[in-house]
C-alpha positions in Angstrom: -6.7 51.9 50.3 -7.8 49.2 52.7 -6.0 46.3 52.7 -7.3 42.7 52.9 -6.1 39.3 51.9 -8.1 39.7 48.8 -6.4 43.0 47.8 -3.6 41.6 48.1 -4.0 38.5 46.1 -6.2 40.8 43.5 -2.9 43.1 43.4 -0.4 40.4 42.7 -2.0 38.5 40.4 -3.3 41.6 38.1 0.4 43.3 38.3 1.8 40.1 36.9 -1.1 40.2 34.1 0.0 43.6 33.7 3.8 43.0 33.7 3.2 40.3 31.4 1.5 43.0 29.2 4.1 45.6 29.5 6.8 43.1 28.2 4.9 41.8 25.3 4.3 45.4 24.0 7.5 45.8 24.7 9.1 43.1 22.9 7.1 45.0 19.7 9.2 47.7 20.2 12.6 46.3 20.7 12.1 44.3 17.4 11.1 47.9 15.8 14.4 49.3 17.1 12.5 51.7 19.2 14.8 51.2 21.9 14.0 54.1 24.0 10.2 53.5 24.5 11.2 49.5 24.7 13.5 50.6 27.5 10.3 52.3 29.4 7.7 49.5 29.3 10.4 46.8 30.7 11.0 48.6 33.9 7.4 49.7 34.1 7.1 45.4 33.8 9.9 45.0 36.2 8.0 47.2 38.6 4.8 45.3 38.3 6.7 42.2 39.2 7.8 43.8 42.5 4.5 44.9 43.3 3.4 41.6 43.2 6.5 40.4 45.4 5.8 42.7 47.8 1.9 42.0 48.3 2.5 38.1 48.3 5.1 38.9 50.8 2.7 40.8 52.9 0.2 38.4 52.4 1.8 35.4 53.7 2.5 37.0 57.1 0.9 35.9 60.3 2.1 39.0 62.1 1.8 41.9 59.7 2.4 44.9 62.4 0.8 48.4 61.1 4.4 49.9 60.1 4.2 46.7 57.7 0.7 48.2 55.9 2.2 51.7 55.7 5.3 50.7 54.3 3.4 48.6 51.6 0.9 51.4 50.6 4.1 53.6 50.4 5.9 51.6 48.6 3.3 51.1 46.1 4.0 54.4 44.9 7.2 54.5 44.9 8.9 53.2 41.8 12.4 52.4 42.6 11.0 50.5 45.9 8.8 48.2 43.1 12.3 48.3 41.4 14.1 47.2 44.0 11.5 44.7 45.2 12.1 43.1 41.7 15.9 42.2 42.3 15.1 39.7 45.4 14.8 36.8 42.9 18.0 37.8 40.9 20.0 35.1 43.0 17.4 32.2 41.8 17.7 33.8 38.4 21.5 33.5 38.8 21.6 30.0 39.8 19.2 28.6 36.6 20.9 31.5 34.0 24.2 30.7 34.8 24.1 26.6 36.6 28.1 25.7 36.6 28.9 28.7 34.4 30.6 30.1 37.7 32.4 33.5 35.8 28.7 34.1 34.2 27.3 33.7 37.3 29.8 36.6 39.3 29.6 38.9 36.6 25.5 38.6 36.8 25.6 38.7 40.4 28.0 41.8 40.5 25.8 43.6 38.1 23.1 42.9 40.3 25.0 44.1 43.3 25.8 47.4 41.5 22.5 47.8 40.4 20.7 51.4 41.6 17.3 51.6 41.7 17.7 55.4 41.2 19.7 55.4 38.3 17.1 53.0 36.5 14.4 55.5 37.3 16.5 57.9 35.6 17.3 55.9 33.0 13.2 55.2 32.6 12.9 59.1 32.5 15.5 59.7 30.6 13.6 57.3 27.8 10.9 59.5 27.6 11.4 62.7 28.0 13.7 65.8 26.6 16.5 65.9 29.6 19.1 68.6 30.2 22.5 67.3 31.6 24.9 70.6 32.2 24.6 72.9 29.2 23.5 69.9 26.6 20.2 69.4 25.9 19.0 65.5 25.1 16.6 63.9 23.5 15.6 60.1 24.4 17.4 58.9 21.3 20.9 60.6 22.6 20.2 59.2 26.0 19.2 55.5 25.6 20.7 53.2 23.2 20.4 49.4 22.3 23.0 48.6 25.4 21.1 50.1 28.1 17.5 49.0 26.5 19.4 45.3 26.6 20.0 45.4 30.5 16.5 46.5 31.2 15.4 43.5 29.1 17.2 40.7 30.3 15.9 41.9 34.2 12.2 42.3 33.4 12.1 38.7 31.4 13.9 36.8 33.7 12.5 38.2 36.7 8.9 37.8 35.5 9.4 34.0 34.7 11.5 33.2 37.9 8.7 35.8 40.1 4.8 34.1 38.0 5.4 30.9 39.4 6.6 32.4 43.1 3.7 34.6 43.4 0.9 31.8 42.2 2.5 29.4 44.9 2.3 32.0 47.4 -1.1 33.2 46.3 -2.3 29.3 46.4 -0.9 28.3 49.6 -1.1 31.4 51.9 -3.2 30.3 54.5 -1.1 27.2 54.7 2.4 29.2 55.3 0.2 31.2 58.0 -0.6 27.4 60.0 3.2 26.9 59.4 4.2 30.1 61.2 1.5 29.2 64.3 4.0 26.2 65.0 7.4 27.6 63.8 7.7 30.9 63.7 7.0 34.4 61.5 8.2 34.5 58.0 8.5 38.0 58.2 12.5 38.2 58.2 12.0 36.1 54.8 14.0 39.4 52.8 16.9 38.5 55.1 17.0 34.7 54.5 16.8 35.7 51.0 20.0 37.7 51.3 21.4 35.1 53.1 21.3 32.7 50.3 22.9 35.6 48.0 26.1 35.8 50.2 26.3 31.7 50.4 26.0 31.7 46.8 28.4 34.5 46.3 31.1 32.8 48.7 30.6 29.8 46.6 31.3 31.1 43.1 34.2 33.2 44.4 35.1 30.3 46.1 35.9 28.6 42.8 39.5 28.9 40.9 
């Protein structure tokens, strides 16, 4: 896979298409109480979304080194790194969801803190396939219920609305955020300011009596 600018802008806008899909065809299947399968297509939409978060991250880089282009092709592959791409918004998501709800805001953001992206890989497996845990053996239906399928969806909506317009901008305006790096700097530790603004907006709600 070689990657260009227009790869990159071909990837992220057709894995939001594409997430977009999922969720609809999705959303059939949570109103048919289908939970399990439901359960699938929203992470496989979540993971979409961070596909497309990590190629407009890549894209918007003046810098990109080559340890940056192998860690993107692996990661493309790799489904919790998508899944765990997917999460940087969730303090954005947190701010609109939950604006001056402060107890609905920590118990979001703590969920999102204690999220594993290896346990919701499971969890996708465990939707669609036979499993056997220790001497039981489990079909989807015994594994996934209408709780766990409800977590799923709440991510892969929100994330998808707070991520479309974030991707478009970047998509639109790369080449300008490259002239803005010339003057002030590489955006590449942009992950980190993100967590930055996590812990100021945790300190804030904990903050609160």
């Amino acid at each position: 896979m070689t990657i260009t600018d227009e790869t990159l802008k071909k990837v992220a806008e057709k894995s939001m298409q594409n997430a977009a899909s999922l969720r609809d065809d999705a959303d059939i299947l949570k109103e048919a109480k289908r939970y399990q399968r439901a359960y699938a297509l929203y992470q496989f939409s979540m993971e979409e979304v961070g596909k497309a978060i990590e190629s407009v991250l890549l894209l918007v880089l003046i810098d990109p080194q080559p340890e940056d282009i192998r860690q993107y092709k692996k990661n493309f592959f790799k489904h919790t790194a998508k899944i765990k791409r997917s999460s940087a918004l969730d303090t954005f998501i947190c701010q609109v969801l939950y604006k001056g709800d402060y107890d609905g805001a920590l118990l979001f953001l703590k969920s999102s803190f204690a999220e594993d992206e290896n346990e919701l890989d499971d969890c996708k497996n465990k939707s669609l396939y036979t499993s056997v845990i220790g001497d039981h053996v489990k079909t989807p239906l015994e594994m996934i219920d209408e709780e766990k399928m409800n977590y799923i969806w709440l991510r892969a909506i929100t994330r998808y609305k707070i991520a479309e317009p974030f991707v478009r901008m970047l998509i639109e305006h790369y080449e300008t955020l490259r002239e803005y790096q010339k003057e002030n700097g590489s955006l590449k530790h942009m992950s980190r300011d993100s967590d930055e603004v996590a812990k100021e907006f945790w300190d804030e709600i904990t903050g609160k009596e």
